[in-house]
N, C-alpha and C positions, 0 to 999 in steps of 0.2 A: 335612364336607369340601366345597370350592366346587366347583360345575363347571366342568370347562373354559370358556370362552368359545366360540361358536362361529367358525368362520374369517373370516367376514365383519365381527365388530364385534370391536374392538381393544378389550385389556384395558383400556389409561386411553384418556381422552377425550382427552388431550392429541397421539395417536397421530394426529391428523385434521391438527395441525399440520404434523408432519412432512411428512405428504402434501401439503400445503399448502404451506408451504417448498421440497420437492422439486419441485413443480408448479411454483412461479415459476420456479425457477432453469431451468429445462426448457421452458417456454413461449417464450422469446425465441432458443431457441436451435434447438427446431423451429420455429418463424416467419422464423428467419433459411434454413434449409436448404432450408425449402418455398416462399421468394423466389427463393433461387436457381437453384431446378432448374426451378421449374413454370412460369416466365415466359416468354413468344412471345417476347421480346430474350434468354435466358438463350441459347440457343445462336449468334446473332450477336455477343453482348456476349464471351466466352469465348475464342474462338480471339485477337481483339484484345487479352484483358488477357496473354494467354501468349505474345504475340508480342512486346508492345509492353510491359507496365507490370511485368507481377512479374519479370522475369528482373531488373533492376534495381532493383524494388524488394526483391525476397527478397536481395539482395546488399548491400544495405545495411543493411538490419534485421539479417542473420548479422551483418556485421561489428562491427556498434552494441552486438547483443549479445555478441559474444566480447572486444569490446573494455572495454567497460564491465563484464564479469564476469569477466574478468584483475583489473579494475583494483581493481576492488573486493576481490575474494577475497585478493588481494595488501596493501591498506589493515587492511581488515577481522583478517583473518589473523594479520599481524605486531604490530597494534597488542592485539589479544589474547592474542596471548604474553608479549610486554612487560609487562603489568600486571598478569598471572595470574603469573608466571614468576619477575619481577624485582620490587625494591625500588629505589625511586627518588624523587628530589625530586619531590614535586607528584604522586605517582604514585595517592594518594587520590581526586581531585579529577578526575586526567583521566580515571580509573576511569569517574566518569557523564557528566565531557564531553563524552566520544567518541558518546555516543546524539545532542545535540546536533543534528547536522544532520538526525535524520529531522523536527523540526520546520518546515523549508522542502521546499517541495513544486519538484519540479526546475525546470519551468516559471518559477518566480519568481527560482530561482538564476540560471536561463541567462540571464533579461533582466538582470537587475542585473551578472553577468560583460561582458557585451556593455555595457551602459553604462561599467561599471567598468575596462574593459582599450580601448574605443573610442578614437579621434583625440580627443577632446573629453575624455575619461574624465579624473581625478584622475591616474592611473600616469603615460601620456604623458604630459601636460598638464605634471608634475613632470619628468621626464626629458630636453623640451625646455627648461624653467626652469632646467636644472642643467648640460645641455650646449651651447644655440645653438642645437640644431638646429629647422627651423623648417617641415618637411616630411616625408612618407615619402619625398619621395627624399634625403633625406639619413640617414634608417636604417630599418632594417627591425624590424618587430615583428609577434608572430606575431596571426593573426586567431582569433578561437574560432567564428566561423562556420561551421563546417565539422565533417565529421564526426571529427578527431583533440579538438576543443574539446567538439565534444556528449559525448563518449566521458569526457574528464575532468572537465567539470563533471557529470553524473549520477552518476558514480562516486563522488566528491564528497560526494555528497547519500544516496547510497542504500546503502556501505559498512557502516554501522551493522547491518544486517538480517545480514552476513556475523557481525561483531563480537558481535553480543547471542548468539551460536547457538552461534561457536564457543568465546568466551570462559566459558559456565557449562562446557564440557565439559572444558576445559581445567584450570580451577580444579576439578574433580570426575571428574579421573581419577582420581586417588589418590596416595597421597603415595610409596606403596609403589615403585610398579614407577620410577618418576621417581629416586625415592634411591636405588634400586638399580642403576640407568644410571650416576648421577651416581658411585656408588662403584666402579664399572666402569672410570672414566676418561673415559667419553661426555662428547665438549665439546658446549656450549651446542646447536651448530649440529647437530650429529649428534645430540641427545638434538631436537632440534625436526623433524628432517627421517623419523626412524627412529620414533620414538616419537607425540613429540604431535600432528605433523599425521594420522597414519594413524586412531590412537584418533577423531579432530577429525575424520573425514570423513563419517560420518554428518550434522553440524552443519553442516559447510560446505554440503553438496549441499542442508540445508532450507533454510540462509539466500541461496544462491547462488540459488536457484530463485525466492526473493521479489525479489531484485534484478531478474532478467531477467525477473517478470511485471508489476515497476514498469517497467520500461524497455519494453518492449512498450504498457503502458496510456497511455504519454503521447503528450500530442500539442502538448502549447505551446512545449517545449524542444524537439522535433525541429523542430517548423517554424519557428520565429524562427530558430533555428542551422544551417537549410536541410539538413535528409538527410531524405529519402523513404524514408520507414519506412512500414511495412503500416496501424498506425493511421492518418498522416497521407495516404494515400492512399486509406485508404475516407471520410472527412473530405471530401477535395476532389471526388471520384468521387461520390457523397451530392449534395452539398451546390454546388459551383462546376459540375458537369456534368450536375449530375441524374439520374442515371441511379443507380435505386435498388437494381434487380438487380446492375449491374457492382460497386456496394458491398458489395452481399451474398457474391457472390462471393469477394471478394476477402476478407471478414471469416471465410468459411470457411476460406480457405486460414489465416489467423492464427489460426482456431480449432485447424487442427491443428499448427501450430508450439505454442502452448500446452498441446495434448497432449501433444506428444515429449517438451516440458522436464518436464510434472508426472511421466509413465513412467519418462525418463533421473532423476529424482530419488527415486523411488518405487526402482527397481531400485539407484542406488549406495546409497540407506539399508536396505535389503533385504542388498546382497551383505556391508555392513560393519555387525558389529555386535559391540558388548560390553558388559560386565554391571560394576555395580555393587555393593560388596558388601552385604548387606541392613544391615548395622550403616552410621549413619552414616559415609563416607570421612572420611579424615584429607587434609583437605589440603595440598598440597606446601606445605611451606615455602621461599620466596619468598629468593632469593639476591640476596644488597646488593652493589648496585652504585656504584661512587665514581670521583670524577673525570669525566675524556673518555666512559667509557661510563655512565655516570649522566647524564652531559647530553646524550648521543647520542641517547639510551634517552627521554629528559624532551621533546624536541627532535623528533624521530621521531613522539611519541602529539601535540604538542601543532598538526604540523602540519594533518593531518584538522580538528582543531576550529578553527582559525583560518579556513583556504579554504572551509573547508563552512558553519561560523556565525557567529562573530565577525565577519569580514570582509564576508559579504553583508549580516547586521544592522546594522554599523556605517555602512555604506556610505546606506542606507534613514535610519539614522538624520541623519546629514550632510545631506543631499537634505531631508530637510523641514523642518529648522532653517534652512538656509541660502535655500529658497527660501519659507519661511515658508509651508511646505503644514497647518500647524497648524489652519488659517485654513477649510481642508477639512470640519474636524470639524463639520461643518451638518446640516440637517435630513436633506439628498438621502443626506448619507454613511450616517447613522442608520438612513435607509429601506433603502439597501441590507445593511449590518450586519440588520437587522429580518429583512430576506427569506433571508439566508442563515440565519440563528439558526431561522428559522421552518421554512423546508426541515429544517435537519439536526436541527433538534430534534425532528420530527413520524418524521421516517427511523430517529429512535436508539429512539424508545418502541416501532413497527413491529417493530425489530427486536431490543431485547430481548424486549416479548411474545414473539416468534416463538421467540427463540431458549432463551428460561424455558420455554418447551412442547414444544420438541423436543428440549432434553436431559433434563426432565422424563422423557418419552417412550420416550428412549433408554437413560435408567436403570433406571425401573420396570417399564418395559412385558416381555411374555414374549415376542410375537412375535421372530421373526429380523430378519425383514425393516426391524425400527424403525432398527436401527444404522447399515446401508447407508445409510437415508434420509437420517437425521442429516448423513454424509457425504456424501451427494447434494445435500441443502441448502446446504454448504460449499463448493458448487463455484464457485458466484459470484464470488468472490473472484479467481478465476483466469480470469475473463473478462472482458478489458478495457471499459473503461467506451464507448469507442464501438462497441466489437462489441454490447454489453449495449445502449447507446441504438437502435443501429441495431435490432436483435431484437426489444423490445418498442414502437417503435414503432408497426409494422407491425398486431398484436393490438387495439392500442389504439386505434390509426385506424380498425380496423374494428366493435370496441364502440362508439368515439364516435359513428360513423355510422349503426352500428343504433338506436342512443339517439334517435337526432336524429330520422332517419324515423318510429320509432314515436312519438314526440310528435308529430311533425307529423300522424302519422296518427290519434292518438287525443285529441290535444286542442289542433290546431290552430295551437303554437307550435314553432320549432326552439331549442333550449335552449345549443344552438352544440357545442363540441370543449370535453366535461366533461371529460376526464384529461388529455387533452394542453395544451387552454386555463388550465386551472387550475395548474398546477405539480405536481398530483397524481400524474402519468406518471413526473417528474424522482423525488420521493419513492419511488417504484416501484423505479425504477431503482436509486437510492442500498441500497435494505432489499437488493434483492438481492445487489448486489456487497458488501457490506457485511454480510451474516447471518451469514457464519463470521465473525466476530470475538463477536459475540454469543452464536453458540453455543459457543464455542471457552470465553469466559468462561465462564458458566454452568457448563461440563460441569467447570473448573478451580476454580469454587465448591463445586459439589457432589463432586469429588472430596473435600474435606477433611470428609465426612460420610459414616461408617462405614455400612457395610449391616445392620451389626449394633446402630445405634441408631435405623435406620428399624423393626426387627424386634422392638426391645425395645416402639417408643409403639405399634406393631398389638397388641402381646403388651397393652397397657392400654385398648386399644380407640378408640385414636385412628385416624381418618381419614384417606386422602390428603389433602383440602383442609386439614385441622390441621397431619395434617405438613408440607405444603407451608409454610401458614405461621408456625406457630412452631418447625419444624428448618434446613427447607430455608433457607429466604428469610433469617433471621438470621444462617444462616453461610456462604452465599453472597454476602450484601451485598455485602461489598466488592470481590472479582473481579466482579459485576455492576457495580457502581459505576465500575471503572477501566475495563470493557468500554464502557460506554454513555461514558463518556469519549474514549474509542479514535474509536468511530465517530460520534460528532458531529464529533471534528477531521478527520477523513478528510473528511467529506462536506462540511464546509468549502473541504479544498482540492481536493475531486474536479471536474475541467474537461471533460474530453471530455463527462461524461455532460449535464452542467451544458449545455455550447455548445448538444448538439446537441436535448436534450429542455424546454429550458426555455422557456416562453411569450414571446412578443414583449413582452409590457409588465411583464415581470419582469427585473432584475436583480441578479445577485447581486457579495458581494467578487472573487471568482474571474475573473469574467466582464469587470467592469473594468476590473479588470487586464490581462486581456487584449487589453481594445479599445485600450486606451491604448499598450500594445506592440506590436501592430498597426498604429495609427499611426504608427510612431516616436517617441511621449513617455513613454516608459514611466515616466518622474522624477512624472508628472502623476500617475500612481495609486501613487504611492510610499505613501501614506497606507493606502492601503487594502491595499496589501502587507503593511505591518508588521502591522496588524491580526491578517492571516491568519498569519502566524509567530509573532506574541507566544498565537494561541491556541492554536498547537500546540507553544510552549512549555513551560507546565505539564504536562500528560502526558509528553511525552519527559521532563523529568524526574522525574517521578512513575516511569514506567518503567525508568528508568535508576539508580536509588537502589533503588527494589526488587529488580531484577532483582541490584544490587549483595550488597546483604544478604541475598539467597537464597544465593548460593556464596560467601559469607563474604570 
């Protein structure tokens, strides 16, 4: 019989990971807390941001968030009943359409709305051509500038996260209690308001909570559409005023708005819960709709994929035909395509390793403490990317600068800013916000391998490293596979982290894009936009066709 291990050395070796994983996720975020408290300006900079900046800006950010998580949950919600629920023309199709829009990242939405609805835009431009009119004062049209436009274009864009969550739960309530409503006499509306939404609330609360921590991380769409949001003010407060404590600051107060939402999501999936029955569910069969509500029904799911995809792709696509931006595809374009491919592709293998050894870890290992960590690793995810840029900054300025003195002091040369100069910081950055999707994967590969055929190859004398790689790894592939797909497109379109940690004589897609919108040409980096959307094409539909054929 083995001996215990003693308390100090973890049963697999893989356990060091986790610590490891938990350690980064935790490093930028006590580096953020110990700028802000231990600073000679932390307490002159504080009564100013309470007077002057959060009252205003936490009133914006609520709104932005309560507005855009209506509008979603409303989107997301309705167009998941419809397709789970009903039988309709085209109802196949918009099934994985509706994933659609999580392939544009909101920042590129918002610019392309603002060109696309502007005085000059195609809309006007047609409306004056069809009326006379030859002015705004001759009609009024609404502006998206503002914070009612930032509200509907995000919403827009990020409804899908509501959709993919609630729509398996909805197709896998069961067919049972549904036909039993329906034979009750329960109309449509009273079987959706009594029944599916309540059963759907656990779903909502996990999908509503990635909406408002996308909406929180961003910072291109709030600021070209003008609302002072928590990110876009540790942004300018950083970076326009300098002042690296008042950033800190204020990234704490955003750390615990991120807190409340992940608790308020933690507690309504907590208070609502129910069970499936262990036999495959039957599920509901799908009531045919004909006529006026079949095209209502058809009409209703196809508007989301129109505003959200069709229409800002098409719009990118128009813009480079017509101005003959084809002409782009050059060396300079390929360098920056190179450096983003290069960042997120060095950030996806970071963080599968990572995240192959902490669910490893969190499978096999005996200790208690492996699982929390697991989960601790995950938290990343929920830490916007310039609270995340801002946090490890700080750690890495001050390795770069121990680095540099002791070469100067041991052999004479200074080697310069190794993690921040090199792009190696930005990679930093990306592994951490970015590990829970990779463990998430992982631990949903290895769910589909029984405990009881790790225990039959020990029972023949096989190895962890054997099992690892001819049980584990062959039938994990493919959830690793669509993981490390996940997070290279993320880190594609991830901006805050990108702006604020990326080296001066780097550039990436993302970045361009945003200079260019910036300037007001945003049509100039139209090229490099579609890029970033056509790569987050293929996974969204990769996701959306599985996700399909998982709930039948």
């Amino acid at each position: 019989m083995r001996r215990p291990s003693p308390s100090w050395r973890p049963s697999t070796r893989f356990a060091y990971l986790s610590l490891f994983g938990a350690g980064l996720v935790l490093l930028p975020l006590l580096a953020l807390a110990a700028t802000a408290l231990s600073s000679t300006q932390a307490a002159e900079i504080w009564p100013h941001l309470v007077a002057n900046v959060l009252p205003g800006v936490l009133m914006q950010t609520a709104l932005l968030l309560l507005g855009v998580g209506l509008l979603s949950a409303g989107i997301g919600v309705g167009a998941a009943w419809l397709v789970s629920q009903f039988e309709f023309p085209g109802r196949r199709s918009l099934e994985w359409l509706l994933v659609l829009p999580l392939a544009l990242p909101t920042y590129l939405t918002a610019y392309i709305y603002v060109e696309f609805l502007g005085f000059q835009g195609p809309l006007q431009s047609a409306l004056r051509a069809m009326t006379g009119w030859r002015s705004l004062r001759d009609y009024w049209f609404p502006d998206p500038r503002n914070l009612p436009g930032a509200i509907a274009i995000m919403a827009i864009v990020l409804y899908p996260y509501v959709y993919l969550s609630t729509r398996a739960l909805f197709s896998l309530q069961g067919a049972t209690i549904v036909e039993a409503a329906r034979n009750l006499g329960a109309t449509p509306g009273r079987l959706f308001w009594r029944i599916g939404l309540p059963l759907a609330r656990p779903a909502l609360a996990a999908g509503l909570t990635l909406v408002l921590l996308e909406t929180l991380n961003d910072i291109g769409a709030t600021e070209y559409l003008g609302v002072r949001s928590l990110t876009l003010s540790i942004y300018t407060t950083w970076i326009n005023r300098g002042s690296l404590p008042g950033a800190a600051q204020i990234a704490c107060v955003m750390l615990l708005v991120v807190f409340l939402l992940i608790l308020a999501e933690a507690r309504l999936r907590g208070q609502r819960r129910f069970t499936l029955p262990v036999r495959q569910p039957r599920h509901v069969g799908r009531k045919l709709l004909t006529g006026r509500a079949a095209a209502a029904a058809a009409f209703a799911c196809l508007l989301p994929v129109l505003f959200g995809a069709i229409l800002p792709i098409g719009y990118l696509v128009a813009e480079i035909l017509q101005r003959g931006l084809l002409d782009q595809f050059d060396t300079g374009l390929l360098k920056l395509l190179g450096n983003a491919v290069l960042l997120a592709g060095t950030a996806s293998i970071i963080v599968l390793a990572l995240g192959l050894g902490i669910a490893t870890a969190s499978r096999s290992g005996r200790e208690t403490w492996l699982k929390p960590l697991a989960r601790l690793a995950s938290l990343g995810y929920a830490v916007p990317g310039t609270v995340l840029a801002l946090g490890l900054l700080i750690p890495l300025a001050a390795f770069d600068n121990a680095l540099a003195n002791a070469s100067r002091a041991l052999f004479g040369f200074n080697p310069g800013l190794v993690l921040i100069g090199s792009g190696a910081a930005l990679v930093i950055a990306y592994a951490v916000r970015f590990l829970a999707i990779g463990v998430s994967g992982v631990e949903s590969g290895l769910a589909r391998v029984s405990p009881r055929i790790d225990d039959a190859a020990r029972a023949l004398g096989a190895g962890r490293q054997e099992i690892l790689r001819r049980l584990h790894w062959p039938l994990a592939r493919p959830a690793v596979a669509a993981a490390a797909l996940l997070v290279f497109v993320d880190c594609l379109k991830e901006l805050p982290a990108t702006l604020l940690l990326r080296p001066l004589n780097i550039d990436t897609l993302a970045t361009v894009v945003y200079g260019h919108a910036s300037r007001g040409v945003f049509e100039d980096g139209a090229l490099a936009a579609l890029l970033i959307i056509l790569a987050g094409l293929y996974p969204a539909v990769i996701l959306a066709k599985t996700s399909v054929n998982r709930v039948g």
